[in-house]
C-alpha positions as CSV (number, residue, x, y, z in Angstrom):
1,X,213.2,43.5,-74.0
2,X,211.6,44.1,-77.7
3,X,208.6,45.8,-78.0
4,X,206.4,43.9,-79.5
5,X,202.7,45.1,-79.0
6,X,201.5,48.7,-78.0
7,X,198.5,48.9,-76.0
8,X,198.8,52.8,-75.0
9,X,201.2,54.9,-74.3
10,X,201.6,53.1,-70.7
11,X,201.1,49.9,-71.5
12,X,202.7,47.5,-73.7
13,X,203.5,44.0,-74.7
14,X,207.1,42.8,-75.2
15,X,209.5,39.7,-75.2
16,X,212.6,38.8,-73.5
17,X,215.5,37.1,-75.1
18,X,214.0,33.6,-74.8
19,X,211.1,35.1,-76.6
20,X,208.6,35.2,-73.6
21,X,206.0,37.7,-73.4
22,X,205.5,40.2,-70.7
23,X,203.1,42.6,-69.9
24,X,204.8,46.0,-68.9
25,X,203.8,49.6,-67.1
26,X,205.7,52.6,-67.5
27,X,204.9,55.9,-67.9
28,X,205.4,56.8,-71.1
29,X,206.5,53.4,-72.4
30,X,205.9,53.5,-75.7
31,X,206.3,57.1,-76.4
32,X,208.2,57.7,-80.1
33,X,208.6,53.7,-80.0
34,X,207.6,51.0,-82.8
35,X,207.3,47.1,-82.8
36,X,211.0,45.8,-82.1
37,X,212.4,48.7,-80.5
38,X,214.0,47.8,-77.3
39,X,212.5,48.8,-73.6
40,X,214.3,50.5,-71.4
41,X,215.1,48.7,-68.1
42,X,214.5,52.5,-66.6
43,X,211.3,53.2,-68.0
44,X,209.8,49.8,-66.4
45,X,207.2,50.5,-63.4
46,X,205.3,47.4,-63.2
47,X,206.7,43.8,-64.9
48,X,204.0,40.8,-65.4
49,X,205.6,37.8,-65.5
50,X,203.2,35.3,-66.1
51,X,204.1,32.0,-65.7
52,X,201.1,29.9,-66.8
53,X,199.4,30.1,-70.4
54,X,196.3,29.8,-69.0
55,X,197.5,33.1,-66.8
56,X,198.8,34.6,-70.0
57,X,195.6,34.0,-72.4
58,X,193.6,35.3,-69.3
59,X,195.7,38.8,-68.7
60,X,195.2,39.2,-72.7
61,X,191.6,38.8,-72.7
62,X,191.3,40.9,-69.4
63,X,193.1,43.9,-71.8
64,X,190.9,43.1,-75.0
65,X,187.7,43.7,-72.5
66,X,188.8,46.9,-70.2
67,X,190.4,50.4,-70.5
68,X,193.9,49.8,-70.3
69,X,194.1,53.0,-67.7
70,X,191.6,50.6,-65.5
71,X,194.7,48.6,-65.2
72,X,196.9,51.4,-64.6
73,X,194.7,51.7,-61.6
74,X,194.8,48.4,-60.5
75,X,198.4,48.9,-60.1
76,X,198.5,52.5,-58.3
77,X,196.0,50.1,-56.2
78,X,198.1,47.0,-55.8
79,X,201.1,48.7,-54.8
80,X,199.8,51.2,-52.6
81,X,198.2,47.7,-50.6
82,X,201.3,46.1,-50.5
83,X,203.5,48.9,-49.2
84,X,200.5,49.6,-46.4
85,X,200.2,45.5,-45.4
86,X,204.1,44.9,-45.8
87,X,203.0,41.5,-48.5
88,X,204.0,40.7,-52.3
89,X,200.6,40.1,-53.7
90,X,200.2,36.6,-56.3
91,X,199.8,38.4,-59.7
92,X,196.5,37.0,-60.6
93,X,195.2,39.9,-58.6
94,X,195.6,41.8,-61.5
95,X,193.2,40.0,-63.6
96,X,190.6,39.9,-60.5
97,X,191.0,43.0,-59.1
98,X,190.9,45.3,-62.4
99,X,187.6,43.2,-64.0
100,X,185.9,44.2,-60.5
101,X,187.3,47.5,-60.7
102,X,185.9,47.9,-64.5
103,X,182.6,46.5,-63.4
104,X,182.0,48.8,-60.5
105,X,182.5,52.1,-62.0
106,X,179.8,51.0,-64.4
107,X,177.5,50.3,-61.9
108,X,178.3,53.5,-60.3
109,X,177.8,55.5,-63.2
110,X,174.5,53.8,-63.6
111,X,173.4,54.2,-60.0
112,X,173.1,50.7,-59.7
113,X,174.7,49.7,-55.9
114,X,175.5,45.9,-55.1
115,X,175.0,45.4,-51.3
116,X,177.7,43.1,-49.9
117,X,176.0,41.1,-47.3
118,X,179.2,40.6,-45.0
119,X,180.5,43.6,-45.2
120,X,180.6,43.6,-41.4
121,X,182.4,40.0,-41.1
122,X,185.1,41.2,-43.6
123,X,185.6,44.6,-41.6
124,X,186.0,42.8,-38.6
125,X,187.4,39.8,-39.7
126,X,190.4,41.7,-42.1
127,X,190.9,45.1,-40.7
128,X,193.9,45.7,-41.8
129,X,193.3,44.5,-45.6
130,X,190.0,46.3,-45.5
131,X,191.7,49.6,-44.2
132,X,194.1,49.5,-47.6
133,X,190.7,49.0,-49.6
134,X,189.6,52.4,-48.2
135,X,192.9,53.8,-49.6
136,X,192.0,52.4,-52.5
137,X,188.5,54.2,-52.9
138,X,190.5,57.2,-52.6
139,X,192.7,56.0,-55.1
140,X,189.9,55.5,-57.5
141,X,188.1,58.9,-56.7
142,X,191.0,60.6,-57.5
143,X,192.3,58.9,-61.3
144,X,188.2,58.6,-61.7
145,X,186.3,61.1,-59.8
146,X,184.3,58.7,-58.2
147,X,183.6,57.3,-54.6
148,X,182.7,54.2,-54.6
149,X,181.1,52.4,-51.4
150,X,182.2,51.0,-48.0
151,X,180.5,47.4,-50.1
152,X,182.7,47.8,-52.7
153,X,185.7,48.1,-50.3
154,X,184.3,44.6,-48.6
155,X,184.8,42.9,-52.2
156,X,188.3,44.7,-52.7
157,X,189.2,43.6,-49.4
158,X,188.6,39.9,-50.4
159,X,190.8,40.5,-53.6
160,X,193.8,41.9,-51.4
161,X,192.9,38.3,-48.7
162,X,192.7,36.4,-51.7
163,X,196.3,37.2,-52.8
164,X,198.3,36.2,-49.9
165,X,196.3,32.7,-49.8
166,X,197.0,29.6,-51.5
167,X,193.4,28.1,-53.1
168,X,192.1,26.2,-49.9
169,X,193.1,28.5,-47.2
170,X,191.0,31.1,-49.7
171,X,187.8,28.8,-49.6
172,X,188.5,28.3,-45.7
173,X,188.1,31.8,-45.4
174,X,184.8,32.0,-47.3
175,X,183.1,29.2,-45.6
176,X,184.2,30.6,-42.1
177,X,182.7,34.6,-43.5
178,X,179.5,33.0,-44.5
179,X,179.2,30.6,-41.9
180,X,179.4,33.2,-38.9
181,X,177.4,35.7,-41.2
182,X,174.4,32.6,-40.8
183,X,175.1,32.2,-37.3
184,X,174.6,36.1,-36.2
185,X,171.4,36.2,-38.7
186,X,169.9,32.9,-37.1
187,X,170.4,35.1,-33.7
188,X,168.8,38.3,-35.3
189,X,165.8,36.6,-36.9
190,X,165.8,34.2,-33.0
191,X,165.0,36.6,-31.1
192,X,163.7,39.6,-33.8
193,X,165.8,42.3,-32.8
194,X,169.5,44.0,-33.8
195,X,172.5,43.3,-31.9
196,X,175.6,45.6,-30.7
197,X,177.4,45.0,-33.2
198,X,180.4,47.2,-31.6
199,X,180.1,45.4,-28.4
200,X,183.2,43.6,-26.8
201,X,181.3,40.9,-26.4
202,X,179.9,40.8,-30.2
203,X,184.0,40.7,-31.1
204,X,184.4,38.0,-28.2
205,X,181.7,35.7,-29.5
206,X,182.9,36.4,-33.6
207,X,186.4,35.9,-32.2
208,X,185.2,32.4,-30.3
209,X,183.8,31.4,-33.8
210,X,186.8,31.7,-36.0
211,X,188.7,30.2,-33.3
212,X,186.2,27.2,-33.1
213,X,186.4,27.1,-37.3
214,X,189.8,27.3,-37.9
215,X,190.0,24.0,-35.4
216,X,187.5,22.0,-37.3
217,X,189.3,23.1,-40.6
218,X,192.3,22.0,-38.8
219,X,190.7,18.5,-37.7
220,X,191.0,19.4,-34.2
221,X,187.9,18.7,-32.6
222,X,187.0,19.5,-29.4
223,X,186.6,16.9,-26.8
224,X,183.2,15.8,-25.1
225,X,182.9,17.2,-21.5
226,X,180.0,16.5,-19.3
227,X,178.3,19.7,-18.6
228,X,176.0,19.5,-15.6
229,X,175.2,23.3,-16.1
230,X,173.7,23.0,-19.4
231,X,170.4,21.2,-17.4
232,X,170.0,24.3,-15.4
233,X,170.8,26.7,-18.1
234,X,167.8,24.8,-20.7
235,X,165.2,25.6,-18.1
236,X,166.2,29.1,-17.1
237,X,167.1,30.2,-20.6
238,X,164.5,28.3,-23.2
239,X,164.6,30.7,-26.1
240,X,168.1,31.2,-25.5
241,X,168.7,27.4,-26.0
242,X,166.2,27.0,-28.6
243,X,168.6,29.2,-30.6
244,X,171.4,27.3,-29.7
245,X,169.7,24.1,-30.8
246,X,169.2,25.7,-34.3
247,X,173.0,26.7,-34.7
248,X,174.2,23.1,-33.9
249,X,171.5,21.9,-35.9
250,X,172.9,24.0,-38.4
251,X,177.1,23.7,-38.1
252,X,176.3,20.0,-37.9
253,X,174.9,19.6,-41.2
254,X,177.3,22.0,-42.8
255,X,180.4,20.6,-41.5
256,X,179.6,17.6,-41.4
257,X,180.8,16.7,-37.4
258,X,179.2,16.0,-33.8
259,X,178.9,19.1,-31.6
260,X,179.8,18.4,-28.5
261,X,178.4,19.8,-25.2
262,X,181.5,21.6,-24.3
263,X,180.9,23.5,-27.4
264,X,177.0,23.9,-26.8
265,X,177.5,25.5,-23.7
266,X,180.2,28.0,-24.9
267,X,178.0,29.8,-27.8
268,X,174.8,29.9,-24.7
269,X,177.4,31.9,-22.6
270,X,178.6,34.1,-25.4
271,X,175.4,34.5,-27.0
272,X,173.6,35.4,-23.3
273,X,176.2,38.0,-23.3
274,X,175.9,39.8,-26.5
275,X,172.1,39.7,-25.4
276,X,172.3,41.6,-22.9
């Protein structure tokens, strides 16, 4: 490897044999070195081989845009999440991860705080990835003497989820979050009042949701059973069904499918629960 750019003492820019480019972290990398010195294999921490040019031109404007020890970070970050989830992350979480990273000690040395509106659905729904985002506040308090919040956590989380997916079992993943954060704020607003959010029952119904998503994702729809409950339930439970109504109303038009009654009567019995 030929050194072929310095970035800081950390960071450099070189090229292999075959005259690719790589980004490289090491400690001390470039110390006493000069364009076309040669890199020692020892001295390599962290090796970004980027396969695409699109990936390449992106990494280089990422570096042109942030402190380079912001990327440093990324990686203390990146690794310290892999070792804790036991997963090789896609490399593109660089490029994510440290913009987000840049962009949210600026807000927090401006006071200015972003609330993350599923921040409950991501703790629930990726506990383990949102457990190596708290290590990763610490991470950042420590190189930055900063804590950042249990919000910012939520977004890392989605950074470390997004790494391990391919492109559509990402978006899957965002439509199911936002869909079931609709669903629990259709309840809330329903019947004007907070739910127990650390209830068995509130994980049970969250549970039956993803369950009931990752189906229709799936194409396996659920089959129409004749429920002769669901008369009885309709009169003794009018608001509760009402609310029910609205969420059909609701999954209907966003996924585009026929709910049927087997399914209706399912969220009434989970949603009764959670209610009381």
């Amino acid at each position: 490897m030929k050194l072929k750019k310095v970035y800081n003492n950390n960071v450099v820019l070189a090229e292999n044999s075959r005259n690719l480019e790589h980004i490289i972290i090491g400690r001390g990398i470039a110390f006493n070195k000069k364009i076309g010195d040669q890199i020692e294999d020892s001295m390599i921490e962290k090796l970004f081989v980027l396969q695409s040019a699109q990936t390449m031109n992106s990494f280089f404007k990422l570096l042109d845009e942030i402190p380079i020890n912001h990327l440093e970070l990324t990686n203390r970050m990146v690794e310290a999440a892999e070792k804790k989830l036991g997963v090789k992350f896609d490399e593109s979480v660089y490029i994510g991860l440290a913009d987000h990273i840049t962009y949210a000690l600026e807000r927090n040395k401006n006071h200015t705080k972003i609330k993350n509106e599923l921040l409950w659905e991501i703790k629930q729904f990726y506990k383990k990835e949102y457990e190596a985002a708290l290590e990763s506040l610490k991470i950042i308090h420590y190189y930055e003497n900063m804590m950042l919040s249990e919000d910012e956590a939520a977004f890392i989380t989605l950074h470390f989820v997004n790494a391990q997916q391919n492109g559509q079992e990402m978006q899957q993943t965002v439509w199911s979050t936002e869909i079931i954060h609709d669903i629990i704020t259709m309840i809330r607003f329903h019947f004007k009042m907070e739910l127990n959010e650390d209830s068995s029952y509130f994980s049970r119904f969250v549970l039956h949701l993803r369950f009931f998503l990752r189906r229709v994702f799936a194409g396996e729809f659920p089959s129409s059973k004749n429920f002769n409950l669901l008369e009885d339930i309709d009169i003794k439970y009018p608001k509760l069904s009402a609310c029910v109504d609205k969420i059909i109303i609701y999954l209907e038009k966003r996924l585009e499918i026929k709910i049927h009654n087997e399914e209706r009567f399912y969220l009434i019995l989970h949603i009764n629960r959670i209610l009381n």
